[in-house]
N, C-alpha and C positions, 0 to 999 in steps of 0.2 A: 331851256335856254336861259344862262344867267346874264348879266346886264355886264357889261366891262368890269365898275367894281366891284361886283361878284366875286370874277373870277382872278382877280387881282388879290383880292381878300383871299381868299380860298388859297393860290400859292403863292404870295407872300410877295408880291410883284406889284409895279408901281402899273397904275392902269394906263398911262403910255406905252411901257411895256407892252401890254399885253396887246395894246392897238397894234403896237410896232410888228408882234406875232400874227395877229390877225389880218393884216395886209398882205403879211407874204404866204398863208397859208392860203389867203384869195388868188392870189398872183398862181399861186402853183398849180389850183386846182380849176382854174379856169373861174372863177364865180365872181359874181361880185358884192356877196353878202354875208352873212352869218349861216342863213337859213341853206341856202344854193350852197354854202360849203358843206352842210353836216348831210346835206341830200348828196352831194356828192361822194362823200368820205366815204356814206351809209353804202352806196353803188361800186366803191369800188373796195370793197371789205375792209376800210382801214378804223371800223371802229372795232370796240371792243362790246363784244356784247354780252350784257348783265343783266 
């Protein structure tokens, strides 16, 4: 789990940005966290797995 500027650093994105991402990828998946989205992602096969 990176921290917001993490992953702002990481692709080159202003970490509002990346908040502004992280709302609606809550919005969509029903959650309402970080953690409850990557559990969900995980459940509905949308990660990539490495």
């Amino acid at each position: 789990m990176l921290s917001t500027q993490e992953i702002a650093d990481e692709l080159f994105l202003s970490p509002n940005t990346v908040k502004t991402h992280l709302k609606s990828i809550n919005r969509k998946l029903l959650t309402a966290n970080r953690r409850e989205a990557v559990r969900a992602a995980a459940r509905l096969h949308l990660l990539d797995e490495r």
